[in-house]
Steps between C-alpha positions, in 0.01 A plus 500: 500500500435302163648645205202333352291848573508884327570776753408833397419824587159671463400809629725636777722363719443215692264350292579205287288255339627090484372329191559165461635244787623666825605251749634658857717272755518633846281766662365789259416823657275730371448830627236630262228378285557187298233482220465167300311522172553112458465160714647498861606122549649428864676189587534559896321675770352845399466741804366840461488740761261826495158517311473253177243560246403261261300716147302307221519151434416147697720464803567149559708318802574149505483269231423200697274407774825406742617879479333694799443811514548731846344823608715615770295826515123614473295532182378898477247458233232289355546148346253458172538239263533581161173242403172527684445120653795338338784484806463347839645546783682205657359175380348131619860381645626835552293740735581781668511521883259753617388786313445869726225776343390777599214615273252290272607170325297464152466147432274357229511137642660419893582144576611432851651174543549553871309705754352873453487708793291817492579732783294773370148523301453235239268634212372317199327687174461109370400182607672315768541125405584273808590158409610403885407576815430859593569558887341880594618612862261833621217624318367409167294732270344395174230677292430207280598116571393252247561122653484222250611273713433390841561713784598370816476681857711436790336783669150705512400704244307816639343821334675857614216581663184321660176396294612738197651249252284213288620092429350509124268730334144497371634405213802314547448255792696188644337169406527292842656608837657295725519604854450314826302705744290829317566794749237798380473840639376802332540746778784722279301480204161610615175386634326306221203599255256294671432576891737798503738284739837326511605165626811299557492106484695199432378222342667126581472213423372149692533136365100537428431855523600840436509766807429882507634672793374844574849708576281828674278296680708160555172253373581195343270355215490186303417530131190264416579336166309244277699200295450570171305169309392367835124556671387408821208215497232819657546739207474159270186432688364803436551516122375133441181613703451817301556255170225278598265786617528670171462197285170414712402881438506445086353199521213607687445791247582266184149285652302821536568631152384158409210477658400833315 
């Protein structure tokens, strides 16, 4: 041992406190406890066997990011931080693997850059915000959809239940529809307000005409329609005859009140 240190007694026996510089060469055995009231510097490997506690202070291992640090056995307690927000958890170029848990994760913002796979219940208090594609396999409920968009169908779109749900409202209604043939029925509705009765027809369409086709009884009918601006040379007839006849009528009276 250095002569450089001050070995003395305090207390009883086997008890001494080293003050100064105490340098050991070998192995050093200890078979009590060894208190140190000053700095601990270690030059080699440090192995401790048993339970180590660590009291007061900042712990700190490593000094540089090319030291690693190794649990070889299992962490029995919670990890906090000491600042609320200010530590992460891997980074950009250095994630972690896969992370396992078994309770609730509180996030304040999740950003997956890969996939997200939901084997249980998915439930959001927010808004969802879908900048992709959004592929739904199975059943679909929603209270409230607001499209501002345009929605596009690859399949039918039918009401849970037949001739109980309305396209539009008295109030709200769709400005043009666009359908080929106009299939009508109002058998699960009701008979109507007028003759107490219900019908079922389809209405198609003709290079010329439109036809009506009776679905209870099977009778056909063609709609009779009028061009719009155009007259045929009878009813024109008729209204230039009426035109002269009614001139010929004033002028006739016009003489008498003369004559008078």
């Amino acid at each position: 041992m250095s002569r450089a240190r001050e070995l003395s007694k305090v207390g009883g026996k086997h008890q001494q406190v080293l003050a100064g510089l105490s340098s050991h060469v070998g192995v050093s055995t200890f078979l009590n406890n060894v208190h140190m009231f000053s700095n601990l510097d270690v030059g080699g490997n440090v192995t401790v066997t048993g339970t180590t506690t660590f009291n007061g202070g900042t712990l700190t291992l490593g000094d540089a990011a090319t030291d690693n640090i190794v649990f070889g056995g299992e962490v029995d307690s919670n990890i906090i931080p000491d600042d609320d927000g200010a530590y992460d958890l891997g980074s950009s170029t250095k994630e972690w693997k896969d992370l396992f848990i078994d309770g609730t994760a509180h996030i304040d913002t999740l950003d997956v850059d890969g996939n997200a796979g939901v084997i249980g219940n998915l439930t959001l208090t927010g808004n969802g915000d879908f900048n992709g594609n959004l592929d739904v396999d199975g059943t679909t409920e929603l209270d409230t959809t607001n499209i501002t968009g345009t929605l596009t169908m690859t399949g039918n779109i039918l009401p849970e239940a037949n001739g109980t749900r309305d396209l539009g409202a008295n109030g709200t209604r769709w400005a043009n529809v666009f359908s080929s043939d106009l299939d009508l029925s109002n058998e699960a509705k009701g008979v109507n307000s007028v003759d107490g009765t219900w019908g079922s027809y389809l209405i198609e369409e003709g290079q010329d005409d439109l036809f009506l086709t009776n679905r209870r009884t099977g009778k056909k009918y063609r709609f009779l329609l009028e061009e719009v601006g155009t007259r045929s040379q009878a009813s024109k007839n008729v209204t230039i005859t009426q035109t002269k006849k009614t001139r010929a009528r004033k002028a006739g009276l016009k003489r008498r009140s003369s004559a008078k």
